[in-house]
N, C-alpha and C positions, 0 to 999 in steps of 0.2 A: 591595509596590511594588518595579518591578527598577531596582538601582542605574545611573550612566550605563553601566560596564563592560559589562552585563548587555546593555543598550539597542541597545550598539552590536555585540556579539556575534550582537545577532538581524539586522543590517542587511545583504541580498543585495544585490548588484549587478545590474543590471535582467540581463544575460544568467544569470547565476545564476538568480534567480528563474521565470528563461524554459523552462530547462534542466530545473529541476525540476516548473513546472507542467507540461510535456510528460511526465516522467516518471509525475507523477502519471495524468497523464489515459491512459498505457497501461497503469498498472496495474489503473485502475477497468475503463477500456472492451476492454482485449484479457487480462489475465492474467486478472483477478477473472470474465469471464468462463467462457473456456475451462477454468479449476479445476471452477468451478462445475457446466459443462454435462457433464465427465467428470464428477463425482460424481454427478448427477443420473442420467445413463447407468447409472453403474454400481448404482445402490439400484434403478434400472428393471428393472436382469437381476437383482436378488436379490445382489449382490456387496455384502455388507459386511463384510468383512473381506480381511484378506489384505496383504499386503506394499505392493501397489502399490495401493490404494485408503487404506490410513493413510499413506503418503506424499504422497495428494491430498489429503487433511485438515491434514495439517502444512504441507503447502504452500499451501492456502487460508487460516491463520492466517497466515502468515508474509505473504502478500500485504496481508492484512488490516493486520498491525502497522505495514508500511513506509506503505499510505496513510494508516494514524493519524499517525504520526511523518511525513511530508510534508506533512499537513495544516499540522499544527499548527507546523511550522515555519515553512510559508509564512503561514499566519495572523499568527502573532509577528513576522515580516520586515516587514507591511504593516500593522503596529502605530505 
């Protein structure tokens, strides 16, 4: 159970909130995709490996972790 300190550290300001649900939703629908569709491309030509294709894996995680952590904040916010 989160103390009030806790409670009130989750509490966004509705522009806040707004700010971030717009973040969120380019990361799912414009980054998370274009990651994707170069990886995709690239296991199509037989490219798995190489400098710029595990730069598209570490950057398809890193996308991945920000919409965890935006979730879940904004989750907590509307707690």
């Amino acid at each position: 159970m989160e103390n009030e300190s806790e409670q009130r550290n989750n509490r966004l300001t509705p522009e806040k909130q707004t700010q971030l649900k717009k973040q969120l939703d380019d990361l799912i629908q414009v980054k998370r995709k274009e990651v994707a569709d170069y990886i995709r491309d690239a296991e199509k030509a037989g490219v798995r490996e190489g400098a710029e294709y595990e730069d598209a894996l570490s950057e398809q995680a890193l996308i991945e972790k920000q919409i965890k952590e935006l979730e879940n904040l904004l989750e907590k916010a509307e707690e």
